[in-house]
ZAVO-706557 format. One record per residue (C-alpha): y, x, z. Coordinates in steps of 0.001 Angstrom, whole numbers, padded with zeros to 6 digits, always signed. Layout:
YXZ ...
This chain:
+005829+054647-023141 +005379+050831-021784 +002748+050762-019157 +000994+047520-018596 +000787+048325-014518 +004751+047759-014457 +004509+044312-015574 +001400+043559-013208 +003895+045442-010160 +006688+042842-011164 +004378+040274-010918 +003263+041238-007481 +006562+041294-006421 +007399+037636-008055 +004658+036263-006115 +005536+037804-002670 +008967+036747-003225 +007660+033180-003400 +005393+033418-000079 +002048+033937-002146 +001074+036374-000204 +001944+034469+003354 +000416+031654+002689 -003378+031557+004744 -005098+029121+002278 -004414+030887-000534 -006503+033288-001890 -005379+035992-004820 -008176+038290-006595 -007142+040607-009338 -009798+041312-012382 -012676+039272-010632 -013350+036905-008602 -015887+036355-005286 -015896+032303-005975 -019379+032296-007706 -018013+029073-010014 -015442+031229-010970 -017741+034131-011788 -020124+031934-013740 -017294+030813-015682 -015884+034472-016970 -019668+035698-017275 -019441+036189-020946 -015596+035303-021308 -014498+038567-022405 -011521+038614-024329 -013072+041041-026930 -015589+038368-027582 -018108+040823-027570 -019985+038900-024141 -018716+041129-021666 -016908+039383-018186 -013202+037929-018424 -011384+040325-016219 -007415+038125-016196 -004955+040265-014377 -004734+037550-011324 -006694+034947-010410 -005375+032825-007589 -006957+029726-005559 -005848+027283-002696 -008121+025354-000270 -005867+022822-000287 -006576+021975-003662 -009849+023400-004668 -009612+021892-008140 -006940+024267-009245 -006806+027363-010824 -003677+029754-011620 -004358+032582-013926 -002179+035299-015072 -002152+037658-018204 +000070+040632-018639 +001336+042822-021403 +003923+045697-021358 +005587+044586-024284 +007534+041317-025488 +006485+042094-028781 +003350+041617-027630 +003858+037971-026045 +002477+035558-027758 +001103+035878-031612 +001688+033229-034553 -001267+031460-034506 -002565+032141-030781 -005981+033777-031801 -005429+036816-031056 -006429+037286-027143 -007387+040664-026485 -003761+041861-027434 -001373+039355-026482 -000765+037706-023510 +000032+034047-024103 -003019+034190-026359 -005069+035700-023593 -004139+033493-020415 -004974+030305-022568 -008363+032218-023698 -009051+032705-019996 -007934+028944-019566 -010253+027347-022009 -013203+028838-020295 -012243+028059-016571 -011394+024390-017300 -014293+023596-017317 -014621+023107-013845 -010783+023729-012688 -007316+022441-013567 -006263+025961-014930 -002145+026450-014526 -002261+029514-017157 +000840+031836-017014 +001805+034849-019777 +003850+037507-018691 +005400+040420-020630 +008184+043259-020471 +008953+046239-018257 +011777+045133-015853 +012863+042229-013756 +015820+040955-016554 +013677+041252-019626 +010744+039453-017998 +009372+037080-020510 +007360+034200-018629 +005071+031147-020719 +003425+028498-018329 +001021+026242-019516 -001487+023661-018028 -004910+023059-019491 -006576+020190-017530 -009967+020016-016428 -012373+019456-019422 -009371+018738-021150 -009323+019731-025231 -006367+021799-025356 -003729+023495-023364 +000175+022524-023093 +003496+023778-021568 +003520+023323-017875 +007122+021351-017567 +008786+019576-014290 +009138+015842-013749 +012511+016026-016112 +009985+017239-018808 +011507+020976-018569 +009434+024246-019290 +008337+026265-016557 +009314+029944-017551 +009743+031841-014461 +007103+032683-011882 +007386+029571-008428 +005750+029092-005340 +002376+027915-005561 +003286+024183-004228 +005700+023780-007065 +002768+025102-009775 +000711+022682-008159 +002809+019903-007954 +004104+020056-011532 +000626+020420-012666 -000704+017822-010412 +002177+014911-012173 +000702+016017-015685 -000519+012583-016931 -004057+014411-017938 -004412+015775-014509 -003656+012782-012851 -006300+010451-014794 -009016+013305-014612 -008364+013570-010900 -008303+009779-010328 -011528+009240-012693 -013049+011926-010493 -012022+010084-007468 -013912+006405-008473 -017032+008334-009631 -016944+010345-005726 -016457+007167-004332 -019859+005595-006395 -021654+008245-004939 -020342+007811-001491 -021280+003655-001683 -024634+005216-002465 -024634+007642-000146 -023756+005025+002729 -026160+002592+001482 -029057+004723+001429 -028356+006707+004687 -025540+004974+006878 -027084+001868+006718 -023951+000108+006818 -022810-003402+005747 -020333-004096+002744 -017617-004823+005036 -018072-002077+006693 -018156+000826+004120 -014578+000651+003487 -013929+000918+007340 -015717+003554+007855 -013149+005365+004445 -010252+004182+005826 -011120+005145+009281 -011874+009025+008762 -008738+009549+006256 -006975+007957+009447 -008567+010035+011500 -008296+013430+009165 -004834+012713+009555 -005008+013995+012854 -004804+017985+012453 -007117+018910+015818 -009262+016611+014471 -009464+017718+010908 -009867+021967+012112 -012638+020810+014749 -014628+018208+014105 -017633+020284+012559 -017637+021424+016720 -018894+018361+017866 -022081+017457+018669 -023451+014379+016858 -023380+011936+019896 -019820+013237+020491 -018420+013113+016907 -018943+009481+016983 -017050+009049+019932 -013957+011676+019177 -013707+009412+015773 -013094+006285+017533 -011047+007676+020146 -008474+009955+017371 -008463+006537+015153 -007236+004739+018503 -004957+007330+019107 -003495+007862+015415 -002656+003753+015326 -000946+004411+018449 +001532+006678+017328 +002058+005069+014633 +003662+002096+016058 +003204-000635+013909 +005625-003286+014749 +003845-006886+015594 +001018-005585+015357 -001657-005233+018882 -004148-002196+018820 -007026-004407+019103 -006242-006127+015961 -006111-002548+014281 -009085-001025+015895 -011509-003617+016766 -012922-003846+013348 -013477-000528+013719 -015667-000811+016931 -019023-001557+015198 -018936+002211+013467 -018301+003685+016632 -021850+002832+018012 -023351+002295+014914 -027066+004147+015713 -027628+005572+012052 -024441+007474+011935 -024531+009755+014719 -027956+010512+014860 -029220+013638+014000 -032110+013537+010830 -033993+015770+009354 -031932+016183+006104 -028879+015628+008518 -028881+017711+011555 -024993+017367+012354 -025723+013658+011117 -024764+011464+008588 -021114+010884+010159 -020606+014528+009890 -021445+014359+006442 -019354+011763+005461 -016513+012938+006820 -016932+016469+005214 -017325+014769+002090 -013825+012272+002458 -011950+015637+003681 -012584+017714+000462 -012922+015688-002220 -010703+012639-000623 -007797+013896+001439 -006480+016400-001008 -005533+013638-003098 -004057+011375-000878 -001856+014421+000188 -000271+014454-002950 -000061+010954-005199 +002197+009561-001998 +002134+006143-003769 -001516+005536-004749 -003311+002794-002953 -006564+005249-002125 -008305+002959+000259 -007424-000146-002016 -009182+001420-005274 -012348+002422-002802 -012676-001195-001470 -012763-002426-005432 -015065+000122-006269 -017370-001383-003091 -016710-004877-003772 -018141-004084-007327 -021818-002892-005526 -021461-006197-003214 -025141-009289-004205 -023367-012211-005502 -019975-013473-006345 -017234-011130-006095 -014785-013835-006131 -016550-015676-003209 -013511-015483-000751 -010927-015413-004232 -010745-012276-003110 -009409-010223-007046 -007682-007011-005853 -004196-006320-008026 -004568-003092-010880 -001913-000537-009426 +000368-000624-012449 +000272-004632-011811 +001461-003385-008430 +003988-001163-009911 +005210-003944-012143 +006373-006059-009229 +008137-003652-008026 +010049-002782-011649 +010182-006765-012307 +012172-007352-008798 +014340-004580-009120 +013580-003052-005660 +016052-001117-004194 +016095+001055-000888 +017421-001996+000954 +015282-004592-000169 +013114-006315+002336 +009679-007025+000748 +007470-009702+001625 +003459-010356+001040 +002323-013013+002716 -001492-012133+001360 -000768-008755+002010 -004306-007110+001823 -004634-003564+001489 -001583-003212+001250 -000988-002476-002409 +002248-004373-003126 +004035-002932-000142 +002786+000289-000786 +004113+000215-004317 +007561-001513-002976 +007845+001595-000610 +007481+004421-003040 +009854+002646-005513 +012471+002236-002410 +011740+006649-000885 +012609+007198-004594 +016250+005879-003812 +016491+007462-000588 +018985+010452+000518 +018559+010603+004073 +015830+010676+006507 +017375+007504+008174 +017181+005392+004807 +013626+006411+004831 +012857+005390+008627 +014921+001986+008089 +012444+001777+004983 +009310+002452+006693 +010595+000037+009817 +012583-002327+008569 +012554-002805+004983 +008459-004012+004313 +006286-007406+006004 +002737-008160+005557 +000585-011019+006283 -003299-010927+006704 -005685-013128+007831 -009092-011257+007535 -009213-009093+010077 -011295-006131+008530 -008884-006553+005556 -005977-006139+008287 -007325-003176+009498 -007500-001811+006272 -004304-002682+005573 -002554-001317+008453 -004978+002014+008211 -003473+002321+004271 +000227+002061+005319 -000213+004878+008068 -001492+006755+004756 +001298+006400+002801 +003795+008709+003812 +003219+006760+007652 +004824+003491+006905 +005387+001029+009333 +005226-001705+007661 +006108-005251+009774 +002014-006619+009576 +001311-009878+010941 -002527-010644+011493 -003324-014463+011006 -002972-017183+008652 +000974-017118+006501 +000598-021177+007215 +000559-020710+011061 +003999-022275+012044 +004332-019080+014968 +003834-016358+011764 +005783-018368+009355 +008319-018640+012171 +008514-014961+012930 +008347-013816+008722 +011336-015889+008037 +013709-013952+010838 +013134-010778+008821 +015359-012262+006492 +013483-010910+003050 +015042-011008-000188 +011707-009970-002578 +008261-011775-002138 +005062-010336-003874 +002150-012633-004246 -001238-011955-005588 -003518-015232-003743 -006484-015795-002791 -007902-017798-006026 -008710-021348-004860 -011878-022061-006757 -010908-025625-006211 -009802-026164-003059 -006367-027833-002928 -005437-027239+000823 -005310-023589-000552 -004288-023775-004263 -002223-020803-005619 +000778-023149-005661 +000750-023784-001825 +000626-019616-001663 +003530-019774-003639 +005614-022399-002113 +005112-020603+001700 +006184-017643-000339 +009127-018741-001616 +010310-020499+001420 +010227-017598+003999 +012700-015801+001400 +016483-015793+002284 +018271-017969-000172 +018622-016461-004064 +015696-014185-003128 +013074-012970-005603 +009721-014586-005449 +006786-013007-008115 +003186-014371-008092 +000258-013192-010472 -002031-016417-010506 -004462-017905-012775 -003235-019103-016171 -004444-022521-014772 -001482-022996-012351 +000908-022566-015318 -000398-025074-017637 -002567-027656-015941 -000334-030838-013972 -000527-030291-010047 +001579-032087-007629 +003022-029198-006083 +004726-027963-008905 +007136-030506-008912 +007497-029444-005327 +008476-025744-006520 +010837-026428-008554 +012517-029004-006521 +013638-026517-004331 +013565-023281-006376 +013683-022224-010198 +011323-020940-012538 +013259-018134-013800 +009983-016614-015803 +006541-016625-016570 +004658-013656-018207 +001421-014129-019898 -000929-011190-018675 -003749-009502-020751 -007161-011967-020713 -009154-008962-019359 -006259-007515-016764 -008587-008101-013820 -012111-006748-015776 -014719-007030-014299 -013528-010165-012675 -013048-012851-015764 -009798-014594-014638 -006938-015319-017416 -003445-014917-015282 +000303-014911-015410 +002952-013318-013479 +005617-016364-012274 +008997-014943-010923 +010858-017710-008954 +014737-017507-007625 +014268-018966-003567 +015937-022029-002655 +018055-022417-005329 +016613-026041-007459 +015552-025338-010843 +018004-028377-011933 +021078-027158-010323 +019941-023606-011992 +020222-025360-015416 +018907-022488-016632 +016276-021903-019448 +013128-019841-018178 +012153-016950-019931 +008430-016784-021146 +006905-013436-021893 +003822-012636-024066 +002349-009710-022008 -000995-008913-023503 -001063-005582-024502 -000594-003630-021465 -002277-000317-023668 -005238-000537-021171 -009035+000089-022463 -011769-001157-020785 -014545+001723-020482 -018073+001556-019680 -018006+003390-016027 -014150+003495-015120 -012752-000055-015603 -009844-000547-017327 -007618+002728-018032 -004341+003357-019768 -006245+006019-021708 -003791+007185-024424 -001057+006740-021998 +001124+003633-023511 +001582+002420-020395 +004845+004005-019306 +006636+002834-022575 +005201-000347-022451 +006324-000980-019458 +009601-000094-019934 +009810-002198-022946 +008862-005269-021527 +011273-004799-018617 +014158-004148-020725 +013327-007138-022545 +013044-009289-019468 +016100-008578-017734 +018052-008388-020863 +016684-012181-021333 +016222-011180-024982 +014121-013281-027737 +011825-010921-029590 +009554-012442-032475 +005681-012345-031209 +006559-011374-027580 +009216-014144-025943 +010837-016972-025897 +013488-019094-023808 +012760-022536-022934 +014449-025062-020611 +011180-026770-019240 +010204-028639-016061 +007607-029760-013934 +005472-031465-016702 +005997-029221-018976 +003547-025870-020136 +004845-022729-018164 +003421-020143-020534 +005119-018280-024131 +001941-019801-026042 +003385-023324-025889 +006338-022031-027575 +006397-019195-029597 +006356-019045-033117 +003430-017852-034984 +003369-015799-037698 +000881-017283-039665 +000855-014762-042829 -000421-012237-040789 -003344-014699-039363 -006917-014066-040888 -009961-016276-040941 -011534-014265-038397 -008570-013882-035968 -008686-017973-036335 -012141-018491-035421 -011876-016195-032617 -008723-017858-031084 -010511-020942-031212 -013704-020050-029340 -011826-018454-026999 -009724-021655-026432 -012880-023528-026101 -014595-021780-023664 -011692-021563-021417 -011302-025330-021446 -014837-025257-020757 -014394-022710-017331 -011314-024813-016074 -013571-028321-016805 -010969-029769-018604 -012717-030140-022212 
């Protein structure tokens, strides 16, 4: 007779095999559970129905990532693996697991796996993922979109799970609406300025990164908290090595939180004080995510979530932070490879370089590729110097790059001087937007760009539509001395909340645009499958991105003419540098409405940009 403890003994087995059992964060209950969330959540989960607990054969938790669940449900026999129409739970155990599954994810990111038969060989094994508050389960499967059907070690369960696109989006829409509640937590307690909030982020994920740091701080008294933060940021920066950069630059914008009086004072509601708090807060619900998505720009979406809170104009240094799959898109658009040497001369947070360098590890075989990478192979500019800090801070981050940052102006003759020895082939350019002042209009951005790239060299800038159709001096300049090898219209809201219309211009360096004799390819990019949603921005929320993407890429370097969505054109300097001048419209599918519409739209723009 098949006994169900045989297949729960196999399991065992399976998961001491794959260090389950050796591993000190993890924590594996069998029938119930001593995590009072999970309790609450199987109160009543029964798989009878009847009310009584949920009782799966093994429930197993991490530390490390406290929003994941794996369950496990065992029968004896195959026959009794999974049933037609999945709705029978109390006797089968793919039915069962996702019964347990549907209850749990609730709260959890529930990896649910079904196991059934009597020996090692005739193990039948069903993984599936059902992500938090998510509608309905599906297969677990690996990167190459395989299913997982055999029992792994816990990082691989996780890290399959954590790439599944509904995981991901849930975790990251998690991750804005933590970081809302930490801008109100520091305004209302902290005390801090706007400039400083994301500082103070930055600062403690640098400093979590050190592991002494990250076991003891709780030990510290308040007064000396403050002080051990400072003195582990110092010391972090230090081994990281940043070339051309000095510590002073890094740290000094720093320097204000480390005697700030509200944060290391003990309160009432605070006794280890607010520091303490904070810190606590960015090392559970903030550091397990930046251990894992490698190329997300963490500190980058934090300080656009602040900038949102900030009194006035957002745009009042032109400062319009670049969507990560804008950042991505560079990267796809310039073909980086792992020898590229990317440039930003308005470098910021960081995000293009941080984008460059997970596109360039992905090519990478050997742990010297990766160190040429990180050393050699990415240069920044910045001139603010709490945005430098912040830069610098993200790149130690991400996988501990170390990146070439400059910290000044990209005009100063000694920078340019010094960017232009590093010999880069790719330049990535998002500006700061002018607002009308023509010693720093987007063009001049772009023309410094251009010129400390080595010769043929890839030059991309996203700018405001304005640059590409209104006359300016300086593009005559531009193409003087390079060519306009394309120009992408992007989506009217791309930058939401911020209303600025832009396009992406890709330029080939020092090569003139008449010699090219080229035409210049004009892409119609305004469906990028993004939504905009009341609380989280703009989100690729039925996940068209990736094909999108990959469409319009295809289409660009292919040079191809599709009806609707591009167009060649041999243009120059005072001509319209956008598809809309010369597509072809489609007028039969053109309605009264859509008419109207286009026209107000047209209006009011001329009406922003003064020219009406």
């Amino acid at each position: 007779m098949k006994n169900e403890r045989i297949t729960e003994n196999l399991v065992r087995e399976k998961l001491r095999e794959n260090g389950f059992y050796d591993s000190e964060p993890v924590i594996i209950e069998e029938q119930k559970s001593q995590n009072e969330a999970i309790k609450k959540l199987l109160k009543g989960a029964s798989k009878t129905g009847k009310g009584g607990v949920g009782s799966p054969e093994f429930i197993i938790s991490t530390s490390d990532t406290p929003d994941f669940l794996i369950v496990f449900e065992c029968k004896a026999d195959t026959k009794y693996h999974e049933s037609k129409k999945l709705d029978n739970a109390k006797n089968y155990a793919v039915d069962g697991v996702l019964h347990y599954a549907s209850k749990l994810s609730k709260n959890f990111n529930v990896i649910a796996v079904a196991v059934s038969g009597q020996t090692e060989s005739s193990l039948k094994i069903s993984t599936y993922i059902h992500p938090k508050q998510g509608k309905a389960p599906k297969p677990l499967t690996n990167k190459n979109g395989k299913s997982i059907d055999s029992i792994i070690s816990i990082d691989d369960y996780i890290e399959h799970g954590t790439f599944d696109h509904d995981v991901a989006t849930i975790r990251h829409d998690d991750l804005m609406a933590f970081s809302r509640e930490l801008h109100d937590y520091m305004r209302d307690h902290a005390k801090l300025t706007e400039s400083e909030k994301p500082l103070l982020v930055s600062g403690t994920l640098i400093a979590l990164r050190n592991k002494a740091f990250a076991k003891s701080f709780d030990a510290y008294t308040p007064e000396e908290l403050q002080k051990q933060w400072m003195h582990v940021i110092k010391e972090e920066f230090r081994k990281a090595e940043i070339p051309n950069s000095k510590e002073y630059s890094m740290t000094q914008p720093y320097s204000s939180i480390a005697v700030h009086p509200e944060l290391g004072k003990p309160t009432k509601k605070y006794p280890r004080s607010v520091l303490y708090e904070l810190i606590k807060m960015l090392n559970e619900k903030v550091w397990p995510f930046i251990s894992v998505y490698h190329d997300f720009d963490v500190v980058g979406q934090f300080y656009g979530e602040f900038l949102k809170y900030t009194g006035g104009d957002k745009k009042a240094l032109g400062i319009v932070l670049t969507p990560r799959h804008v950042t991505e898109l560079f990267s796809q658009i310039s073909n980086v490879k792992k020898d590229s040497k990317v440039l930003d001369i308005c470098a910021g947070t960081g995000g293009f370089l941080i984008s460059a360098m997970h596109q360039m590890f992905k090519q990478a075989e050997t742990i010297e590729e990766k160190e040429w990478i990180k050393s050699a192979g990415l240069v920044g500019v910045e001139q603010q110097p709490n945005m430098y800090a912040l830069g610098a801070s993200n790149m130690i981050l991400r996988g501990d790059g170390k990146a070439n940052l400059h910290q000044g102006s990209c005009f100063d003759e000694a920078i340019s001087a010094a960017v232009k020895k590093h010999g880069c082939d790719i330049g990535m350019l998002n500006p700061p937007y002018s607002q009308g002042d023509e010693d720093l209009h987007e063009l001049m951005f772009i023309k410094q760009l251009l010129d400390s790239l080595k010769k043929g060299g890839t030059g991309i800038a996203i700018v405001p539509m304005s640059c590409a159709i209104s006359p300016h001096s300086m593009r005559e300049v531009l193409l003087k001395h390079h060519t306009l090898d394309a120009v992408m219209s992007m989506p009217d809201d791309l930058f939401y909340p911020v209303g600025v219309i832009t396009c992406i211009m890709v330029f080939k360096a020092h090569i003139p645009h008449k010699d090219s004799d080229i035409k210049t390819w004009f892409g119609y990019w305004k469906n990028d499958g993004y939504v905009k949603t009341k609380h989280r921005g703009r989100v690729d929320e039925y996940n068209q991105w990736p094909l999108i993407c990959s469409r319009w890429i295809d289409a660009y370097r292919n040079r191809d003419d599709v009806a609707g969505e591009s167009v060649k054109r041999k243009v120059d300097h005072n001509d319209e540098w956008c598809a809309e001048a010369y597509m072809e419209t489609d007028y039969s599918t053109v309605t009264k409405e859509t008419f109207e519409n286009t026209v107000k739209n047209y209006m009011l723009f001329k009406l922003k940009n003064k020219t009406l």
